[in-house]
N, C-alpha and C positions, 0 to 999 in steps of 0.2 A: 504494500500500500504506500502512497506518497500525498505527502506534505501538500495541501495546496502553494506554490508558488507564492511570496508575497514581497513585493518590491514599493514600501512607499517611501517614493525621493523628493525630494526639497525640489521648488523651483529655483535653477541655480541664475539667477537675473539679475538685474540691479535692487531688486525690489529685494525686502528680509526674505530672509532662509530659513527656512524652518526645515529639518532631516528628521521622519519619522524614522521608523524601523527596516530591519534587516529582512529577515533570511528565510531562503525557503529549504524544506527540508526533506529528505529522503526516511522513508521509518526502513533502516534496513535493520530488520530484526532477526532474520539469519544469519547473518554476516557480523551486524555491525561496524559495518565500515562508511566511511564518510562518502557520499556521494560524489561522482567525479564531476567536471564541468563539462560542458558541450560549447563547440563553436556557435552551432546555431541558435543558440538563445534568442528568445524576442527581443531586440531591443525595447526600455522603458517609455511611452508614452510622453516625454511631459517635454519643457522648451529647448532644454540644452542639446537632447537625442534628436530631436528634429531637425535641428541648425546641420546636424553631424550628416545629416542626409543628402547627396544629390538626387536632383529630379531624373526620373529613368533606374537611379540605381536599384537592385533587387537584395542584394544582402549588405547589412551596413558592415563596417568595416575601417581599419585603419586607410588603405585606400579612396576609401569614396566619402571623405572630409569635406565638406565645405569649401571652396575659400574665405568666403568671409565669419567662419567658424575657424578658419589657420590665423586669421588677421583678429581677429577678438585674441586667440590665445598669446598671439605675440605683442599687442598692444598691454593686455595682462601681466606677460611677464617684464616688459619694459616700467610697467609701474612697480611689480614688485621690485626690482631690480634698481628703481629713482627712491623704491620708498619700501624698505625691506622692513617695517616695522608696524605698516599699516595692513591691519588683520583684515579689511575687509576684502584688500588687491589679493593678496596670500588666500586668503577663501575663496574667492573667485577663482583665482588662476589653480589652485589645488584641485575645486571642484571640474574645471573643464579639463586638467589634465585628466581625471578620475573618468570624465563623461567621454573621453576618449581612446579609451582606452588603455592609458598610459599611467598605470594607479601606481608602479613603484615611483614613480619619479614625481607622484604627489603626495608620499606619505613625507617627507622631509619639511615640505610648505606644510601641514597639517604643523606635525611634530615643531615648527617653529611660532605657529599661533598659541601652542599649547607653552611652551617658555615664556611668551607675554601673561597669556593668560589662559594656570592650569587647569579651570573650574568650566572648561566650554564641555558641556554631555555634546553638543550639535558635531563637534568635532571628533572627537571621542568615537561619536556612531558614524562617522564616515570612514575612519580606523577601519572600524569592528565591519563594514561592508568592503572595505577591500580586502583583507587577511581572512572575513569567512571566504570571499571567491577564491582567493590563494590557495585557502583550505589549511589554511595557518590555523587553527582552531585554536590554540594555548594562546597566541596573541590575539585572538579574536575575545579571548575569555578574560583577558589579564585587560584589556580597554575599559571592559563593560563591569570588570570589577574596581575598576578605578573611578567609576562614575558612582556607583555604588557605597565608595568609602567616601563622597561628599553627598551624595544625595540618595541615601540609602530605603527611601522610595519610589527611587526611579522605577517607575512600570515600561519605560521601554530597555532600559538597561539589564531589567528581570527575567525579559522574556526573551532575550536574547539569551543571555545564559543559557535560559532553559532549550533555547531554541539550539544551539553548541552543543549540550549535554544529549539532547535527540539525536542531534546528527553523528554522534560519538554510540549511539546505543546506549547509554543512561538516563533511561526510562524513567525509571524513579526519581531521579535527581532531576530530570525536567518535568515532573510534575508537582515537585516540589516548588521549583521556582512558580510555577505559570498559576498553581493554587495561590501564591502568594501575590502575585499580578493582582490576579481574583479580589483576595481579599481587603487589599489597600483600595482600591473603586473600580466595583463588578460594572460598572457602565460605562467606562471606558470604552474608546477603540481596541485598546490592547488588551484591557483584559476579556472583551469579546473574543479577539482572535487568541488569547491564553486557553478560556471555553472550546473553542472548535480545536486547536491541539492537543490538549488533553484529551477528547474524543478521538482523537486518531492515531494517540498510542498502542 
């Protein structure tokens, strides 16, 4: 059985950012092994994957970039670069490097927002979505625990765990986390989607 797929992204734009949650998941309970990745993934719906699009193209790709999706990211890093301390240039240009496929070479930009300032969760889960695609899972878990030791009710930092401990076959230990999603506020989005996981252990 598997995991509904669940990808909710920040609009990455000028406008605020807001990064819901992670990850989708494989219930491999024969195995217990992590799920592998696939090239052909859907690309995510929202403004930044679009820009990443040509018209005609059929599969997106490092190839079939924009140009004026290459000239935002060069214009981006020329600010980072005029102004290496301003979080919002560094979030932007991390996030498009992430949106294009090119996530190691935005975990550094992340990692340098986080030395101004350690207390961003928004950052943190953008970590925790590159290193789960990596299939990094110890660093995916050591982000979401660190959000955890300042805001130790984070409900999407909970369920992410629990959502790592699934994908790891520790059944138990992800529904420990996602009852506790539950029980901080069952009317949540997350802890909704904590409800429909639990059912699909």
């Amino acid at each position: 059985m598997k995991f509904k797929p669940i990808y909710l992204y920040g609009i990455i734009a000028s406008v605020a950012i807001t990064i819901l949650i992670i990850v989708s998941i494989n219930d491999n309970s024969t195995s217990g092994e992590a799920p592998t990745k696939t090239n052909n993934e859907q690309m995510p719906d929202d403004d930044v994957h679009k820009q990443l699009m040509n018209q005609g193209s059929d599969s997106p790709g490092r190839q079939n970039v924009s140009e004026e999706y290459k000239q935002k990211l060069t214009e981006l890093e020329a600010q980072v670069n005029e102004n290496p301390s301003d979080t919002l240039a560094l979030r932007q240009y991390a996030d498009y490097l992430t949106a294009s496929h090119k996530m190691k070479e935005a975990i550094p930009y992340y990692q340098k927002i986080l030395k101004i300032n350690p207390k961003r969760p928004d950052i943190y889960f953008s970590l925790a979505i590159i290193y789960y695609n990596e299939q990094d899972f110890e660093k995916c878990r050591e982000v979401n625990e660190t959000v955890i030791s300042f805001e130790p009710q984070n409900q999407m930092a909970l369920y992410n765990l629990g959502a790592v401990a699934a994908t790891q076959g520790k059944k138990e230990e992800a529904r420990e986390y996602w009852n506790k999603v539950i029980s901080i506020d069952a009317e949540t989005e997350t802890a909704k989607l904590a409800q429909e996981s639990i059912s699909r252990l």
